[in-house]
DSSP file (Angstrom, degrees, kcal/mol; ACC not computed):
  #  RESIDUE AA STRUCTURE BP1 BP2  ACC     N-H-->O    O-->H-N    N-H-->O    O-->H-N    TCO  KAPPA ALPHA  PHI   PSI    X-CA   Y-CA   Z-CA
    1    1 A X              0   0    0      0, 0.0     2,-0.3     0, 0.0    43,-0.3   0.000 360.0 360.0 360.0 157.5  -22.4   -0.9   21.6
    2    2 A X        -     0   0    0     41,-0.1     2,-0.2     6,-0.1     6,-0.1  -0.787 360.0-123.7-111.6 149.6  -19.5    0.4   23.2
    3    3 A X    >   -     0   0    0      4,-1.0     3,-0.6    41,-0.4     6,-0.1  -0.445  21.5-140.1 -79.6 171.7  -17.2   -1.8   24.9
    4    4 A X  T 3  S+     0   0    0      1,-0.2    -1,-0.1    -2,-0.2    -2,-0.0   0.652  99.2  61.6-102.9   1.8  -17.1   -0.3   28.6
    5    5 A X  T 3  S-     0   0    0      2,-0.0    -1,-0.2    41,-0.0     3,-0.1   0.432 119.5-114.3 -59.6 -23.8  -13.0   -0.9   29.0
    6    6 A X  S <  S+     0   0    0     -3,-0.6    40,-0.6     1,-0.3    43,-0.1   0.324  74.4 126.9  96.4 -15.1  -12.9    1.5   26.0
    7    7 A X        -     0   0    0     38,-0.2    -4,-1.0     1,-0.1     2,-0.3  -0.284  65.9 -77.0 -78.9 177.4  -11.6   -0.7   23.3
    8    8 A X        -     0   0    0     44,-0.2     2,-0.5    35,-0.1    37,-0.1  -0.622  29.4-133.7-103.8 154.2  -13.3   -1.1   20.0
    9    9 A X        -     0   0    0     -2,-0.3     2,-0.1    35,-0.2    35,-0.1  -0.835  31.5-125.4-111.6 126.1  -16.3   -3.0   19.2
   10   10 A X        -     0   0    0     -2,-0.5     2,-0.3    33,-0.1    32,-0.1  -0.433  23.3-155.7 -83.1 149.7  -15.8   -4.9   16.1
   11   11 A X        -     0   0    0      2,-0.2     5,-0.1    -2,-0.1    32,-0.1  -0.932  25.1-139.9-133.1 161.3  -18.1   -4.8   13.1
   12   12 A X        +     0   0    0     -2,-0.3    -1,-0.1     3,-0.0     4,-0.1   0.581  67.5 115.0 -74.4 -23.8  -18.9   -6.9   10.5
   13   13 A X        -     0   0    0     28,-0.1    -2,-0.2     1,-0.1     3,-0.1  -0.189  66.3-132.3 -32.2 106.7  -19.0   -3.9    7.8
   14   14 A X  S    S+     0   0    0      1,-0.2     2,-0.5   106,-0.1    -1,-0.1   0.879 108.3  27.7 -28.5 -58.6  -16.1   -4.0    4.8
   15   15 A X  S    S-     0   0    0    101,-0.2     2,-0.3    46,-0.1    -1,-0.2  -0.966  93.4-166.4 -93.4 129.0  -15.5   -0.5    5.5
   16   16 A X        -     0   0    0     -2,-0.5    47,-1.3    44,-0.2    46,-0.6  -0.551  13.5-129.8-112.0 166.2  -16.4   -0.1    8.8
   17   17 A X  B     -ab  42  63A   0     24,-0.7    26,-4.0    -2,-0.3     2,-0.3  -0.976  25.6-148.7-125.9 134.7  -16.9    3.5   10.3
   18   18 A X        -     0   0    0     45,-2.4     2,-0.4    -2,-0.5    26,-0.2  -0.924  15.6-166.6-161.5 158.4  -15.2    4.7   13.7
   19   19 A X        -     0   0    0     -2,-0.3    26,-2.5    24,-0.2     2,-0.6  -0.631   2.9-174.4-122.7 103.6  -15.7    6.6   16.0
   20   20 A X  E     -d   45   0B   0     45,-0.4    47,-0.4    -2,-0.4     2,-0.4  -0.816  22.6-170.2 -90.2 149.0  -13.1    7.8   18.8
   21   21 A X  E     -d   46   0B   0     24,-1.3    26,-5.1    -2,-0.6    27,-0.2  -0.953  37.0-165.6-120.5 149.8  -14.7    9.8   21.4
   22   22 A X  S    S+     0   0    0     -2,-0.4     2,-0.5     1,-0.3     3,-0.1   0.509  99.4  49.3-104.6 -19.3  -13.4   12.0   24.5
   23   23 A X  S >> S-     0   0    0      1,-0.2     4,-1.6    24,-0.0     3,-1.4  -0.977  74.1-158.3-130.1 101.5  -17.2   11.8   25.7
   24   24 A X  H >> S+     0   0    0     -2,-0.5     4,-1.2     1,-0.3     3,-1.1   0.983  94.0  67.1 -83.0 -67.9  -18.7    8.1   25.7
   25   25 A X  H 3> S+     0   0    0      1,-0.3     4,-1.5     2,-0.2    -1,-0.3   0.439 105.4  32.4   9.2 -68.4  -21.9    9.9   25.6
   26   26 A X  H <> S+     0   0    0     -3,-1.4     4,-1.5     3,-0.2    -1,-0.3   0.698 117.5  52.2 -84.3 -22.3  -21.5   11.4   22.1
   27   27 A X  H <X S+     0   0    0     -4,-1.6     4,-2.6    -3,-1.1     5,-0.3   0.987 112.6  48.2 -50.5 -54.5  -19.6    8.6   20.6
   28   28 A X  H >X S+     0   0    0     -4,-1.2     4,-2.3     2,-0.2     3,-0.6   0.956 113.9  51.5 -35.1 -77.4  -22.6    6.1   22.0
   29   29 A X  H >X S+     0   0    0     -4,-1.5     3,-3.2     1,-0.2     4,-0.8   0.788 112.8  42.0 -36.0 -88.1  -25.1    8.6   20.5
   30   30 A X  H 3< S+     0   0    0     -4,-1.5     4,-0.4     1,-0.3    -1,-0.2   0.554 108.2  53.4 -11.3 -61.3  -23.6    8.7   17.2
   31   31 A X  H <X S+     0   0    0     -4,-2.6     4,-0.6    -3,-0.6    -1,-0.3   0.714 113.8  48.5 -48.2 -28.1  -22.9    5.1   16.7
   32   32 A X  H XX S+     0   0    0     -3,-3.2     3,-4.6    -4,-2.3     4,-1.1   0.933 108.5  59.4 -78.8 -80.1  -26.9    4.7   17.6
   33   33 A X  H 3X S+     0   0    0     -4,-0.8     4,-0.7     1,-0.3    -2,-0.2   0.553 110.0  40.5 -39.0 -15.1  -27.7    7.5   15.0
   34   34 A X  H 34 S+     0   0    0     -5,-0.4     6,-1.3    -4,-0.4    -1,-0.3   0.483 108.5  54.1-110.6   5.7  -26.3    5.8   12.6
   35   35 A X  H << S+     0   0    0     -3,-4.6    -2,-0.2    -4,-0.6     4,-0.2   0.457 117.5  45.8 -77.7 -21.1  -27.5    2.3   13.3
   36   36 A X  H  < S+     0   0    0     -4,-1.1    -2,-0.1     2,-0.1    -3,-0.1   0.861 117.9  37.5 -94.6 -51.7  -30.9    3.9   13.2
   37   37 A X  S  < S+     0   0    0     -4,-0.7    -2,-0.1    -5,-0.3    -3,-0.1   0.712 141.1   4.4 -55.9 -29.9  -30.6    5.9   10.2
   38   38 A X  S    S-     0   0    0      2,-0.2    -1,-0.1    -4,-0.1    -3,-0.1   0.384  91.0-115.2-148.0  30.4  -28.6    3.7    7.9
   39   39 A X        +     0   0    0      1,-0.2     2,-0.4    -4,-0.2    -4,-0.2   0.600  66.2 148.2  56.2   3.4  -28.1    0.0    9.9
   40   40 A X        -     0   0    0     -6,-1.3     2,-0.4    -8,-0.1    -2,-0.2  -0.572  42.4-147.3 -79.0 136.8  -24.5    0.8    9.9
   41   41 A X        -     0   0    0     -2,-0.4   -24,-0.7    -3,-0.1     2,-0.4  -0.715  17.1-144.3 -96.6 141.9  -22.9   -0.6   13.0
   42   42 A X  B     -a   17   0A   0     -2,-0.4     2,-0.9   -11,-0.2   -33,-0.2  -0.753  12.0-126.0-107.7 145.3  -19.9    1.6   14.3
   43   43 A X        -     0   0    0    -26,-4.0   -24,-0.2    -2,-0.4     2,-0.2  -0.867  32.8-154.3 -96.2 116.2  -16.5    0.7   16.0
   44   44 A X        +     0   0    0     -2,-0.9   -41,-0.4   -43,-0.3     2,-0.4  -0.588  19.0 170.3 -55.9 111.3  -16.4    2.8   19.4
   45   45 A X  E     -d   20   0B   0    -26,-2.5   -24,-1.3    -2,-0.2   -38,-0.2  -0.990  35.5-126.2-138.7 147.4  -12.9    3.9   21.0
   46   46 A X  E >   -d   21   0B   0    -40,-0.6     3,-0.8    -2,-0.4   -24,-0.2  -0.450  23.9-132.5 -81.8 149.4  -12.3    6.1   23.6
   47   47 A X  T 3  S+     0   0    0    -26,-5.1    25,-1.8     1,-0.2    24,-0.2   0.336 101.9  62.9-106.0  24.9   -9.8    8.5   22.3
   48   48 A X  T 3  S+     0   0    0    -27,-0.2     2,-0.6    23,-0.2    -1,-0.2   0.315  80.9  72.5 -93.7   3.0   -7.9    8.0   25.3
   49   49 A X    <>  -     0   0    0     -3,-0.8     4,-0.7     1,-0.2     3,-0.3  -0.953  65.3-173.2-113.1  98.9   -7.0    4.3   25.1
   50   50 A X  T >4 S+     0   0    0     -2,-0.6     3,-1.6     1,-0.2     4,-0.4   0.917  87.7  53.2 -66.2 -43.5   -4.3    4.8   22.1
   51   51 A X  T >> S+     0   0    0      1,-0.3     4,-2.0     2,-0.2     3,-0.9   0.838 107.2  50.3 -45.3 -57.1   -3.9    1.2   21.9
   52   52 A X  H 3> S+     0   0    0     -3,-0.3     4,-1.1     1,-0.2    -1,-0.3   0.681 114.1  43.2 -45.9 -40.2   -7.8    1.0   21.5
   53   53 A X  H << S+     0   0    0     -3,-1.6    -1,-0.2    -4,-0.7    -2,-0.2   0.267 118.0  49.7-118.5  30.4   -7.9    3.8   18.5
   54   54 A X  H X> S+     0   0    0     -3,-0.9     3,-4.4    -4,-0.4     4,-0.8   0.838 106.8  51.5 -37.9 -85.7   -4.7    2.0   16.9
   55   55 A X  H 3X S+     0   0    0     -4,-2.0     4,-0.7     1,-0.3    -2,-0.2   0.758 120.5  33.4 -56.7 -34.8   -6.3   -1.3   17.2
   56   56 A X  H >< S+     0   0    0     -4,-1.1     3,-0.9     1,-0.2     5,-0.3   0.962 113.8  62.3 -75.7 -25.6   -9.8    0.3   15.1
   57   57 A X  H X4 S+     0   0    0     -3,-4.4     3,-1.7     1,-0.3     4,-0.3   0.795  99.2  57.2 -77.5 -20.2   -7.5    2.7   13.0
   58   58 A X  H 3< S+     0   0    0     -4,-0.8    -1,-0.3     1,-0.2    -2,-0.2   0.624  83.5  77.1 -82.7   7.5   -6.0   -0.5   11.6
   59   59 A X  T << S-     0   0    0     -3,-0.9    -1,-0.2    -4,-0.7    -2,-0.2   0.437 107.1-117.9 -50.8 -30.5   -9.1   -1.8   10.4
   60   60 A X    <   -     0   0    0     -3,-1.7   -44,-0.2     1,-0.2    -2,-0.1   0.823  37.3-155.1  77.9  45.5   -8.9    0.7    7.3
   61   61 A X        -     0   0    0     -4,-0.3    -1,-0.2    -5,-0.3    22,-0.2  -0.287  25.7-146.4 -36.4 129.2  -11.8    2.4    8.1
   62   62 A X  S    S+     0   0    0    -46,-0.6    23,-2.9     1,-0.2     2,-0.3   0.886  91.4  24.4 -68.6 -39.0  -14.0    4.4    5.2
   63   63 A X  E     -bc  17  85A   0    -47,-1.3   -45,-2.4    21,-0.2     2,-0.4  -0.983  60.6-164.9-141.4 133.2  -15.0    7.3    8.1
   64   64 A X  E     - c   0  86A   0     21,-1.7    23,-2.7    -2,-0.3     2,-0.6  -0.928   7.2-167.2-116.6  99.5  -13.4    8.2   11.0
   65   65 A X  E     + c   0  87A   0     -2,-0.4   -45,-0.4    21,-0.2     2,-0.3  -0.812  25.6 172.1 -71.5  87.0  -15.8   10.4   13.6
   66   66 A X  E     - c   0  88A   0     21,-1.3    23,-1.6    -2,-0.6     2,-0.6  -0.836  38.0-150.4-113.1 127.6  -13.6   11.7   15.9
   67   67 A X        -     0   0    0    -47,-0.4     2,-0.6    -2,-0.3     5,-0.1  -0.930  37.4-125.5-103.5 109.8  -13.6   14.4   19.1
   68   68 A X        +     0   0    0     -2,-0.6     2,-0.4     4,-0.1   -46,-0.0  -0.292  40.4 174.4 -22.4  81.7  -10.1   15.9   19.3
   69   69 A X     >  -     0   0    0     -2,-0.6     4,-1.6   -22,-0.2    21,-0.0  -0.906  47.2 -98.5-120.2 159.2   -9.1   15.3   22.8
   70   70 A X  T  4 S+     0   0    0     -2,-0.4     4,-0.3     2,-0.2   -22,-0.1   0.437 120.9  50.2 -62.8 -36.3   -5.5   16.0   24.4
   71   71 A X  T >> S+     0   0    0    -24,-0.2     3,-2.4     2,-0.1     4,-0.8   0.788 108.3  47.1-113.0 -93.5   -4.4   12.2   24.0
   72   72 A X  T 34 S+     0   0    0    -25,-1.8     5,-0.3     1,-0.2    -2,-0.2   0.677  94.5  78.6 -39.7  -4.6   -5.3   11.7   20.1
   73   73 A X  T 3< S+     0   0    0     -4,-1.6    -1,-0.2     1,-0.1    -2,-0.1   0.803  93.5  62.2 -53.0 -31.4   -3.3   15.4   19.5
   74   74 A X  T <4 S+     0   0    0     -3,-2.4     2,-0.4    -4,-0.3    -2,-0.2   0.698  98.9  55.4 -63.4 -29.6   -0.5   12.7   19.8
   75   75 A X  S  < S-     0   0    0     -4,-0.8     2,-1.3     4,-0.0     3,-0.1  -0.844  78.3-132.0-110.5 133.9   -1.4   10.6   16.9
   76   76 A X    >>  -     0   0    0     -2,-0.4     4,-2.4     1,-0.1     3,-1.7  -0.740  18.2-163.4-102.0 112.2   -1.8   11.7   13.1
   77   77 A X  H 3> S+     0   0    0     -2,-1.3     4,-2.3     1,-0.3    -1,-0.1   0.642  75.8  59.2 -30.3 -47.9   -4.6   10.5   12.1
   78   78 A X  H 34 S+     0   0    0      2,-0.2    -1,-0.3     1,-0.1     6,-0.1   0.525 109.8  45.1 -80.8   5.1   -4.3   10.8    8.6
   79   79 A X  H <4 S+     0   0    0     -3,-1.7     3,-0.3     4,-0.1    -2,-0.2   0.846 107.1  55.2 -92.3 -62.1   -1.5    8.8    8.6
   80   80 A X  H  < S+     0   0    0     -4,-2.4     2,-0.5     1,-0.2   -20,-0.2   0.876 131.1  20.6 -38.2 -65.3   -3.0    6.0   11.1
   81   81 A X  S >< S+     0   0    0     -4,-2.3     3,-0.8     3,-0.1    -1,-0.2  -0.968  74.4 180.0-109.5 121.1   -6.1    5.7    8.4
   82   82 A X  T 3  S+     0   0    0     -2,-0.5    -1,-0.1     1,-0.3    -2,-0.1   0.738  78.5  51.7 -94.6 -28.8   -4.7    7.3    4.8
   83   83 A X  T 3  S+     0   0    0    -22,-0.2     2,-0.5     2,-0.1    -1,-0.3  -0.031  85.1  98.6-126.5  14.7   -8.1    6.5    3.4
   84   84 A X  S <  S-     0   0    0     -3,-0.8   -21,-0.2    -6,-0.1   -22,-0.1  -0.919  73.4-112.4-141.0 155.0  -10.7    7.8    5.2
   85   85 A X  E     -c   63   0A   0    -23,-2.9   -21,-1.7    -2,-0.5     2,-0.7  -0.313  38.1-152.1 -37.4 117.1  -13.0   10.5    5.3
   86   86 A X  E     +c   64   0A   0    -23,-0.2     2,-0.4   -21,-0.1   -21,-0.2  -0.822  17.3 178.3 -90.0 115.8  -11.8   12.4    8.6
   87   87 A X  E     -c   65   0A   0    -23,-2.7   -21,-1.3    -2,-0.7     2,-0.7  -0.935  15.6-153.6-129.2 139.0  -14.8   14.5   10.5
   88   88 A X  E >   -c   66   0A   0     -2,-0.4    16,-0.6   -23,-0.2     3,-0.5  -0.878   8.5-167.7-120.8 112.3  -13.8   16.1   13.6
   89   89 A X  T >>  +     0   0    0    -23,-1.6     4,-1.5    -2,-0.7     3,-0.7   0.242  67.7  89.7 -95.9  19.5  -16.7   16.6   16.0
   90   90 A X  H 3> S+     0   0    0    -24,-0.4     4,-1.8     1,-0.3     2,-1.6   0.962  81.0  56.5 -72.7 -40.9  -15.0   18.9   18.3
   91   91 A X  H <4 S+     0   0    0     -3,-0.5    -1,-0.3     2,-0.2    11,-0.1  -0.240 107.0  57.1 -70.4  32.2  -16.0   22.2   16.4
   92   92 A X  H <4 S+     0   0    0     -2,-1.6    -1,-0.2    -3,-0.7    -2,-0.2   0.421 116.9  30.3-159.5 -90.0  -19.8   20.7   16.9
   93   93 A X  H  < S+     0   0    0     -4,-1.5    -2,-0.2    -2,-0.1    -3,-0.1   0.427  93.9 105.5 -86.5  -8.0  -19.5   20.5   20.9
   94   94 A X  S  < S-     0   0    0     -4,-1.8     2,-0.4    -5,-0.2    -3,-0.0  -0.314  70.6-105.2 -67.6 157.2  -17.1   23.3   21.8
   95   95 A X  S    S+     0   0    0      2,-0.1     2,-0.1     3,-0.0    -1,-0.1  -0.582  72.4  24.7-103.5 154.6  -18.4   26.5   23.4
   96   96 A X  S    S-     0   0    0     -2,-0.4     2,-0.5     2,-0.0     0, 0.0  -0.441  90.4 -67.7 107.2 167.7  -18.8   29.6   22.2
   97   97 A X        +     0   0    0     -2,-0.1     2,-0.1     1,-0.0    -2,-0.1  -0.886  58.5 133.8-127.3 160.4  -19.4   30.5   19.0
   98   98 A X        -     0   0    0     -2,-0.5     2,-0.9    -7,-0.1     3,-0.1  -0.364  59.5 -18.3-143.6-147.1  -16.9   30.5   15.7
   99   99 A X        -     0   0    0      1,-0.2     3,-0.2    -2,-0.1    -8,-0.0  -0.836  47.7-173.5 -99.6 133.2  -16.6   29.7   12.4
  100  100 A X    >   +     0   0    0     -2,-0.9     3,-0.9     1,-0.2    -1,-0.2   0.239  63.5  82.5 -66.0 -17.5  -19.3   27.4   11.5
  101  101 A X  T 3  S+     0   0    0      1,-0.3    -1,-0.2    -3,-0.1    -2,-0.0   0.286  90.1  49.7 -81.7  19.0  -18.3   26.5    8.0
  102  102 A X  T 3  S+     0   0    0     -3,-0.2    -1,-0.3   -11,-0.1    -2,-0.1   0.413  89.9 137.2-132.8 -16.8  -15.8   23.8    8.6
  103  103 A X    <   -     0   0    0     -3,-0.9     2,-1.7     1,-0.1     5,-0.2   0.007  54.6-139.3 -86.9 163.4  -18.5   22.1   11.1
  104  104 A X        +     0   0    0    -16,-0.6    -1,-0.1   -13,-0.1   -12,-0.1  -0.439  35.0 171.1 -98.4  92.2  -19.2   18.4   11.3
  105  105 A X     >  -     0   0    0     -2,-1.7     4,-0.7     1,-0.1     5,-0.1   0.184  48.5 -87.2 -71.0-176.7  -23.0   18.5   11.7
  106  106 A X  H  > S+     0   0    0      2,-0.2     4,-1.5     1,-0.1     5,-0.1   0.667 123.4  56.1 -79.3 -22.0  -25.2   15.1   11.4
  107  107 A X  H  > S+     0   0    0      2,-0.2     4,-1.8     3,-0.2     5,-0.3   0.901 100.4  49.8 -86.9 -34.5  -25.5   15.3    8.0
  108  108 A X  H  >>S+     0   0    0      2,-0.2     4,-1.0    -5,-0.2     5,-0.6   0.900 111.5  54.0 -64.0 -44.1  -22.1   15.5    7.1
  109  109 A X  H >X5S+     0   0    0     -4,-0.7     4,-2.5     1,-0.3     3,-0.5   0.778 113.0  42.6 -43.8 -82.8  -21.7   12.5    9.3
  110  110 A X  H 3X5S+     0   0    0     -4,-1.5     4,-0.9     1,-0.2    -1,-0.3   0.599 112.9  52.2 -54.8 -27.3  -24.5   10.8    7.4
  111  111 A X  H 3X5S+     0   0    0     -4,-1.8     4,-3.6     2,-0.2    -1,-0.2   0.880 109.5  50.8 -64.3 -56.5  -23.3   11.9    3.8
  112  112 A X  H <X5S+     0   0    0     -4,-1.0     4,-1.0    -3,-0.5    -2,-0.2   0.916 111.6  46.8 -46.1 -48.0  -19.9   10.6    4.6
  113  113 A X  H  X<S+     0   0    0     -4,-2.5     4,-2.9    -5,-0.6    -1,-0.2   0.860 111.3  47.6 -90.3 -24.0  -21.2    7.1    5.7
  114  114 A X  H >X S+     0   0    0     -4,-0.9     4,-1.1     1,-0.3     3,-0.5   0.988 106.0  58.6 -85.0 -42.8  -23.6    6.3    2.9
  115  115 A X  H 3X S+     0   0    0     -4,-3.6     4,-0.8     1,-0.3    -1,-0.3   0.738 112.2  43.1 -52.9 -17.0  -21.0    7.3    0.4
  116  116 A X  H 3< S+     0   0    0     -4,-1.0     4,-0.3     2,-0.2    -1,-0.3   0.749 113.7  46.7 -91.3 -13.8  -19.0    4.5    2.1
  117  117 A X  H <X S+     0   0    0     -4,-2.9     4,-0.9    -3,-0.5    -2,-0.2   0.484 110.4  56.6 -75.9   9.7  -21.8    2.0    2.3
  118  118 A X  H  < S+     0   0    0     -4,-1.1     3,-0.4     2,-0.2    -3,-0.2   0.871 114.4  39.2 -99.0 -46.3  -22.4    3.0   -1.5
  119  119 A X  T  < S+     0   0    0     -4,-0.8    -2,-0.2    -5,-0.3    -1,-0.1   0.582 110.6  59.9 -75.0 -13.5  -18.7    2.0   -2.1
  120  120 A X  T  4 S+     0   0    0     -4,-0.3    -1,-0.2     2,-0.1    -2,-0.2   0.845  83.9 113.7-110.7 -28.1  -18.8   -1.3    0.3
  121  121 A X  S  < S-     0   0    0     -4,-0.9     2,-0.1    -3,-0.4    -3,-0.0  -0.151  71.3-105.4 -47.5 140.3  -21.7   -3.0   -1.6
  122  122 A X        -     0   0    0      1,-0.1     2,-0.3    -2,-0.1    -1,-0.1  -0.360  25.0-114.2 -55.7 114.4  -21.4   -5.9   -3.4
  123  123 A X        -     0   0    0      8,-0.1     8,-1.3    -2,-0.1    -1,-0.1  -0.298  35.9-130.0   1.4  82.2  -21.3   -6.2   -7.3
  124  124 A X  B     -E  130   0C   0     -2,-0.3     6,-0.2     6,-0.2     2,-0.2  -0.279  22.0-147.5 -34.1 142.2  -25.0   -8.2   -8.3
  125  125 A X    >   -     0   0    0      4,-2.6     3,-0.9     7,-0.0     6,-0.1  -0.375  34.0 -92.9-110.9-169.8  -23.7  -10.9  -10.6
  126  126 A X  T 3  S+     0   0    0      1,-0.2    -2,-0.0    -2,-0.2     0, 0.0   0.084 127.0  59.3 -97.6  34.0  -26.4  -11.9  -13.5
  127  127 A X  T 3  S-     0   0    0      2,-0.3    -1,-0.2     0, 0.0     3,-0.1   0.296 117.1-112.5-105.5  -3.7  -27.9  -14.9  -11.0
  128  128 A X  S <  S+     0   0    0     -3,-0.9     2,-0.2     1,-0.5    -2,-0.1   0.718  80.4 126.6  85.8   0.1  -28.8  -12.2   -8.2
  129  129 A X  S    S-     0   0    0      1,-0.1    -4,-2.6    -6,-0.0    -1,-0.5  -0.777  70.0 -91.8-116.1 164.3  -26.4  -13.5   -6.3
  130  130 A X  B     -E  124   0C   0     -2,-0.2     2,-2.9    -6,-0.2    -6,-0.2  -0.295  48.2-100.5 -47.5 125.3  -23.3  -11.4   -4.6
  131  131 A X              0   0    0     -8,-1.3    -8,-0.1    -2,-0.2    -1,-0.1  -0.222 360.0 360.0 -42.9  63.9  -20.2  -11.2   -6.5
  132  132 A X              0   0    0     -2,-2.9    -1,-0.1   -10,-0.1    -2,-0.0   0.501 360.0 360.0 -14.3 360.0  -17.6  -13.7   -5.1
């Protein structure tokens, strides 16, 4: 869930996936599509509260899902998280048509996050139990 001030909603997740949005709309949706599809809970920031997509980027996030809006042109991203997948959903929702090969469909979203929940499980120890 997103918080409705805009700031990010914390998850429990090692690597956590998040989401800036320009459009609460598609962030919402996302974070849901991938709580339904793989239980992963997302952190939500409007990508107009810089403070807000600091506060999540310092989190080290595995995936960052992001819409390119006029206030996050201000921040480099790759810099902010060095480590994570960046997928830029603007090319998805813009109008008109362009080139299509660079865009960040639902499946690259969903490729992207199970290769970080593949990386964020825990070691099995030989009791069955989680690695310490």
């Amino acid at each position: 869930m997103a918080n409705r001030k805009g700031g990010p909603v914390v998850s429990e997740a090692h690597h956590p996936v998040v989401i800036l949005h320009e459009h609460p709309l598609l962030g919402e949706g996302i974070a849901k599509y991938l709580s339904a599809q793989l239980g992963v809970e997302a952190i939500i920031a409007s990508g107009d509260d810089l403070e807000a997509v600091t506060a999540a980027l310092a989190l080290g996030p595995a995936v960052v899902i992001f819409e390119r809006s006029d206030r996050l042109r201000q921040l480099d991203l790759a810099a902010l998280a060095p480590h994570a997948d960046l997928i830029d959903v603007s090319t998805v929702v813009a109008r008109g048509l362009g080139d299509s090969s660079g865009d960040a469909g639902l499946e690259r979203i969903l490729q992207a996050v199970r290769g970080c929940i593949a990386v964020a499980e825990p070691t099995k120890t030989g009791s069955g139990e989680p690695a310490s």
